[in-house]
C-alpha positions as CSV (number, residue, x, y, z in Angstrom):
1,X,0.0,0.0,0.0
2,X,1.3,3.4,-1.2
3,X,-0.5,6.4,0.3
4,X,1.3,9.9,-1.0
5,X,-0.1,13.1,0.5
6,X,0.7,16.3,-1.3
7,X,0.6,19.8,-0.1
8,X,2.2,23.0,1.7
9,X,4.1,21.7,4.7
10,X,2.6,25.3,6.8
11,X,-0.9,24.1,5.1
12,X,-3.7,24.3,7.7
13,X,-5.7,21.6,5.0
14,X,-2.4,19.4,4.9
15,X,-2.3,19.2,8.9
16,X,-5.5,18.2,9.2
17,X,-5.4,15.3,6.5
18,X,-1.8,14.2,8.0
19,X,-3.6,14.3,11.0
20,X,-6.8,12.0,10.3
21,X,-3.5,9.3,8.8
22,X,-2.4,9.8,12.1
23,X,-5.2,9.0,13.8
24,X,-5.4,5.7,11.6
25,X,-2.3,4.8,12.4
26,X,-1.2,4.4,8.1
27,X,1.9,5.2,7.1
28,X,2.4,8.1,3.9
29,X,4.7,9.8,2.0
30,X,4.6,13.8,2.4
31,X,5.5,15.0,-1.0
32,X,5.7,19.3,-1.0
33,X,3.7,21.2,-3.3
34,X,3.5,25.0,-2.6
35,X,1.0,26.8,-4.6
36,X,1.6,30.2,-3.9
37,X,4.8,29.7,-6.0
38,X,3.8,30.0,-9.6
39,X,3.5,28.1,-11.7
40,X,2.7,25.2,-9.8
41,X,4.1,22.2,-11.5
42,X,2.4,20.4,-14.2
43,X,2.3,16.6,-12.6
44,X,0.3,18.0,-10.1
45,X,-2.1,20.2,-11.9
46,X,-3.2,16.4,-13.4
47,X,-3.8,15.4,-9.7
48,X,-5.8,18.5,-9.5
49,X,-7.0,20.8,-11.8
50,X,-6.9,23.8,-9.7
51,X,-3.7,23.6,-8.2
52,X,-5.0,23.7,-4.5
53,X,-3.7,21.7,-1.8
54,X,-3.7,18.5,-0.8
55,X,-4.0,15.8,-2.4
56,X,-4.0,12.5,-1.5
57,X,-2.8,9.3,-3.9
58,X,-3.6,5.9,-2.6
59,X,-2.2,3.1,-4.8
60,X,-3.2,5.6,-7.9
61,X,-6.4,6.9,-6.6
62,X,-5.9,10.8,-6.7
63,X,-8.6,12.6,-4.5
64,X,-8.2,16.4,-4.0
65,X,-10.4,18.8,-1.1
66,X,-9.8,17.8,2.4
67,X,-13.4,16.8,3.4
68,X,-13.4,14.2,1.3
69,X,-9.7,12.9,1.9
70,X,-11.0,12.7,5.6
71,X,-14.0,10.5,5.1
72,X,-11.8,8.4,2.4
73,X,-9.5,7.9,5.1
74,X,-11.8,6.9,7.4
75,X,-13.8,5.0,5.3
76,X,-11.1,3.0,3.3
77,X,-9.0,1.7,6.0
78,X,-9.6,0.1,9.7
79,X,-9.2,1.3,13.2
80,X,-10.8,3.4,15.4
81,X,-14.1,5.6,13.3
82,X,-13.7,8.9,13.2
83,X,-17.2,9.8,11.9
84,X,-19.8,9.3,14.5
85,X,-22.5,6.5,13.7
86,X,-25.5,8.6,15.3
87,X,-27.4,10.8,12.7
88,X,-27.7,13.7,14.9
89,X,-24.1,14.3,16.2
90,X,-22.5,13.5,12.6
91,X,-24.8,16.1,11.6
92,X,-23.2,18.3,14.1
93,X,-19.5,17.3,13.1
94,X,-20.1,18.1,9.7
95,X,-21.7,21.8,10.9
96,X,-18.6,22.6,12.4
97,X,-16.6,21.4,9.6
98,X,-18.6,23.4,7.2
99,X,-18.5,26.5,9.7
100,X,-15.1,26.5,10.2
101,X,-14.4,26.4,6.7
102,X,-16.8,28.9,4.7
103,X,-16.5,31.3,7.8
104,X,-13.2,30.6,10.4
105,X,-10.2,29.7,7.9
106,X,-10.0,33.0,6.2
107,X,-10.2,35.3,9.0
108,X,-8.4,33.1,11.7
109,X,-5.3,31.8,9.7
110,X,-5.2,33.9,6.6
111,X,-5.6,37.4,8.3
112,X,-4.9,36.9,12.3
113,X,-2.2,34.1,12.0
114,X,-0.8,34.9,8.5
115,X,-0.3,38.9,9.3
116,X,0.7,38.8,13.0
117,X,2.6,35.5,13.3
118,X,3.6,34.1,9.6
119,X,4.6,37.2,7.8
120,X,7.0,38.4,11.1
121,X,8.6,35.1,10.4
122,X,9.4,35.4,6.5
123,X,10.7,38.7,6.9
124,X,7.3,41.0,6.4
125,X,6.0,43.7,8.0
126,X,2.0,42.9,10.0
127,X,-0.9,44.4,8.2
128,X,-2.6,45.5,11.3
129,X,-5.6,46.6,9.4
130,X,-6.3,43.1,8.2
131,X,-5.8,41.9,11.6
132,X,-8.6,44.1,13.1
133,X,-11.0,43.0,10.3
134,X,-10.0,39.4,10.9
135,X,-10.3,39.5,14.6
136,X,-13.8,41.2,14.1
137,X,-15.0,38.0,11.9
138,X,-13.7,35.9,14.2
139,X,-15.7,36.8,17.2
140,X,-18.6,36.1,15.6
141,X,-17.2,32.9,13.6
142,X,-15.8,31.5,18.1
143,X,-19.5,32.7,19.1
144,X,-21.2,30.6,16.9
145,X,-19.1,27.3,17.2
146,X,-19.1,27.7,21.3
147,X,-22.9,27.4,20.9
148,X,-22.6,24.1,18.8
149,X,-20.1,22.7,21.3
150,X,-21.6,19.3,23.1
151,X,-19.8,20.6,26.3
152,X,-18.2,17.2,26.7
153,X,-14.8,16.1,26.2
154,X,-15.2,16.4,22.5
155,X,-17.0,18.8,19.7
156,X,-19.3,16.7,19.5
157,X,-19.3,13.9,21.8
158,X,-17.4,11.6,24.0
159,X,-15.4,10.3,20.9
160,X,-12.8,12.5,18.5
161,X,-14.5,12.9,15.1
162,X,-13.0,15.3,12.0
163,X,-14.5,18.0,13.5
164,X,-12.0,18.0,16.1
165,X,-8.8,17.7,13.4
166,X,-10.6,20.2,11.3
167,X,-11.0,23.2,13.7
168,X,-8.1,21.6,15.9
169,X,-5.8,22.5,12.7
170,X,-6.9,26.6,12.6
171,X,-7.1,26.9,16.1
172,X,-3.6,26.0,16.7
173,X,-3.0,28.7,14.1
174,X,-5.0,31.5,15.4
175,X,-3.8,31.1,19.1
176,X,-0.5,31.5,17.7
177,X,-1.2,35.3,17.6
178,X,-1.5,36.7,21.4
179,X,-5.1,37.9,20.2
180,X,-6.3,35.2,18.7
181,X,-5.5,33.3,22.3
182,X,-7.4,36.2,24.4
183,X,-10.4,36.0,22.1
184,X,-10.9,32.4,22.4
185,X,-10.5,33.0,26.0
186,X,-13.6,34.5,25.7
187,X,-16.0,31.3,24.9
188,X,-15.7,29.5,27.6
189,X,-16.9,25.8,25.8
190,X,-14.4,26.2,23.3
191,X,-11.8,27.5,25.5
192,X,-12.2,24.3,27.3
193,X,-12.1,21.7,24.7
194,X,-9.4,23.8,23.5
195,X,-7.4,23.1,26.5
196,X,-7.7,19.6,26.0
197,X,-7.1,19.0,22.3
198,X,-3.8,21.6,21.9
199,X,-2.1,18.8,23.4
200,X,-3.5,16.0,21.2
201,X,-0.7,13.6,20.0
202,X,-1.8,13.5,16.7
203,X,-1.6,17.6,16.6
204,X,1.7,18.2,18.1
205,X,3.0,15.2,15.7
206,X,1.7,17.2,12.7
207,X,3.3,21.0,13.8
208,X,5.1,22.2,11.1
209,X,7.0,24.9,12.9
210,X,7.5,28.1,11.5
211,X,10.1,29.1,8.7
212,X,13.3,30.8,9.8
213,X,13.3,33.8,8.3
């Protein structure tokens, strides 16, 4: 078996499918693909088409967009399920997945993260503007997900599910940034699931670091 995950090693979408292999205790191959450098490279615009990342290639089957590398992963091979069997709370799981995606990434990683933490660390100055308007989004992005929060030691449940890996991936991110940790402190569910999942093995295990300079 040959399982070949491509992507941006500072990906938040690559951490959280590294993560879900983790968690499935399988074995890959982490081949890099940036796609902010241009152009991106030809073998892997025919793994997918719009040159987003990652990808994962299992044995020759290419599938591109997190959510469904996830479920394949948890689907295709054995261990412990990662999607929970009750309608209701996989129902919830996929809520938060599709909340912190259409609503959290941008504003959490790509504003508060990207301008107070990443761009410091390759040599750029903060846009402090974008971090106002990204903390503002994220307020309301924390107060939504605190009120879908099962109040137990997971998301949604007693069990991790991919809701966890998925907003486990940007949280680590966003708390990265001194105000991104104080406005989490704020929602008091998430603040206390958070406490509890930033020391998950499978997320320290996938932590990229941050580039030199």
């Amino acid at each position: 078996m040959a399982l070949h995950l491509h992507g941006y090693r500072f990906s938040v979408y690559l951490r959280i499918a590294a993560m879900t292999l983790t968690e499935k205790g399988l074995d890959w191959t982490h081949v890099e693909v940036n796609p902010f450098n241009e152009p991106v490279p030809d073998y892997y615009r025919e793994l997918h088409p719009f040159g987003r990342v990652p990808t994962l290639v299992h044995d020759g089957f290419a599938i591109y967009e997190t959510t469904a590398i996830t479920r394949y992963i948890d689907e295709a091979f054995p261990g412990k399920a990662l999607q929970p069997a009750e309608a209701a709370h996989r129902a919830r799981m996929n809520q938060i997945i599709a909340v912190a995606d259409s609503y959290g990434y941008w504003p959490m990683v790509r504003q508060v993260f990207a301008q107070r933490v990443f761009a410091p660390a390759t040599g750029h100055h903060a846009d402090e503007k974008t971090i106002a308007e990204g903390l503002e989004k994220s307020a309301t992005v924390l107060a939504a997900l605190d009120r879908l929060v099962a109040g137990e030691a997971f998301l949604v449940g007693s069990s991790l599910t991919l809701a966890d890996l998925h907003l486990g991936a940007m949280m680590a991110y966003f708390v990265m940034a001194g105000e991104g940790a104080a406005e989490l402190a704020r929602h008091d569910r998430l603040a206390t699931w958070w406490a509890s999942m930033s020391s998950w093995h499978s997320l320290r295990a996938s932590d990229p670091g941050l580039p030199s300079g």
